[in-house]
C-alpha positions in Angstrom: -4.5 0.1 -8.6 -5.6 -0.2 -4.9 -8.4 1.9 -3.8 -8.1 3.3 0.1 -11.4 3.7 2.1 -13.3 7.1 1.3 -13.9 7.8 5.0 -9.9 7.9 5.1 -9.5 10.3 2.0 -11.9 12.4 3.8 -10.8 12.3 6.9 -7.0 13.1 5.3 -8.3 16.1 3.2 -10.1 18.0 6.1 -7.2 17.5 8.2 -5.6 19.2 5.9 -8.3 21.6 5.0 -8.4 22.4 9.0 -4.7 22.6 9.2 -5.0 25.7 7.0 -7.6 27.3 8.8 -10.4 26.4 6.8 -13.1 24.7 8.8 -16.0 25.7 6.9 -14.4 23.4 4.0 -12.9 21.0 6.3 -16.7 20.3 7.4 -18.4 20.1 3.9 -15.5 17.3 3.6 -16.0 15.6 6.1 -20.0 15.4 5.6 -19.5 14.5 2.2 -19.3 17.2 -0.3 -16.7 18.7 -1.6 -15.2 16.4 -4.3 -14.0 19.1 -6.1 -11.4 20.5 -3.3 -8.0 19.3 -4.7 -7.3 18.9 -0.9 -9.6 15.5 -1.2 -8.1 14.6 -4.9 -4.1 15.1 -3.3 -5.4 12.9 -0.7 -7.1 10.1 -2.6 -4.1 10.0 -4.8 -1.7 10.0 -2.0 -3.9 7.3 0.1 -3.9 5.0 -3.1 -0.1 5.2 -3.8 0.7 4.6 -0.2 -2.2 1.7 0.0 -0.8 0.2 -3.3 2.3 0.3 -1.4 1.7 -1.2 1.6 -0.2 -4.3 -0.2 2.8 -4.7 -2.4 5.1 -4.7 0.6 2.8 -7.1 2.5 2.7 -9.9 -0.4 6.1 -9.9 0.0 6.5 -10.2 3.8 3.8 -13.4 3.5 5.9 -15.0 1.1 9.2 -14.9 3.1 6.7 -16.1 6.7 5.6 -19.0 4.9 7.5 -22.4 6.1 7.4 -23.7 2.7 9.6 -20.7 1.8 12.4 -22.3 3.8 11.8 -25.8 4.8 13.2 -28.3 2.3 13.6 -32.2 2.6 17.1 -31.1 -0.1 19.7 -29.0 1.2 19.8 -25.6 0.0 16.6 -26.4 -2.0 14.7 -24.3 -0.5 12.9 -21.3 -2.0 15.0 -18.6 0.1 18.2 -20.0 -1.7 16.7 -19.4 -5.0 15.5 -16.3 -3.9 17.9 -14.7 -3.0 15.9 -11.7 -1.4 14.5 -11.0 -5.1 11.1 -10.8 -4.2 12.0 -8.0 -1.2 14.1 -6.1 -4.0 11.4 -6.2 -5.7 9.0 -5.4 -3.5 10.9 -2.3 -1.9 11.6 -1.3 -5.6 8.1 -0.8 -6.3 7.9 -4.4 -8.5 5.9 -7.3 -8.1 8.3 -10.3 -8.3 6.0 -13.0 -6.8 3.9 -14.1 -10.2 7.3 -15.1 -11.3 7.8 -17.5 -7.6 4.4 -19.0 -7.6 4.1 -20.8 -10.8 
C-alpha cells in the first residue's frame, strides 16, 4: 500500500491534536514524539488510504492523456473504443484495471 510523507501525518495529527485544545500534544507531534497518540495512527491510516487513492486515480488519468490511447491508423481501433471507460470504472471503484490494458 502507498505510504504518505511522515511530516504530513504529523502535521495532520497535531492539527487535530490543536483543534481539541491540546497544544502540549500537538507540539510533542510535531517535534517528533508521540507515536503512540491514535490522533497520528487515524492520520497515517487516513493519509495512506487517501494517497493510495489518489495514485490509483492518477494511473488512470495518464492512461486516457496518452495519444496512443486514441490515435489509431484503423477506425475505431483505438484503445478508447475497447475501453470503453473500464479503466476509469475501475479506477473510481477502487480497482486497478490497467495490468489488464498494458499487456
Amino acid at each position: 500500500m502507498a505510504r504518505p510523507d511522515v511530516d504530513q501525518i504529523r502535521a495532520l495529527a497535531a492539527q487535530a491534536l490543536k483543534n481539541r485544545g491540546r497544544a502540549a500534544d500537538a507540539a510533542i507531534v510535531s517535534s517528533g514524539g508521540g507515536d503512540d497518540f491514535p490522533e497520528v495512527e487515524v492520520a497515517r491510516l487516513a493519509l495512506t488510504a487517501s494517497h493510495a487513492d489518489r495514485l490509483r486515480l492518477e494511473l488512470a488519468l495518464r492512461f486516457y492523456a496518452e495519444a496512443e490511447h486514441w490515435d489509431s491508423d484503423v477506425p475505431d481501433a483505438s484503445l478508447a473504443v475497447f475501453d470503453r471507460g473500464e479503466v476509469a470504472r475501475a479506477a473510481l471503484q477502487g480497482r486497478d484495471q490497467l495490468g489488464s490494458h498494458r499487456d
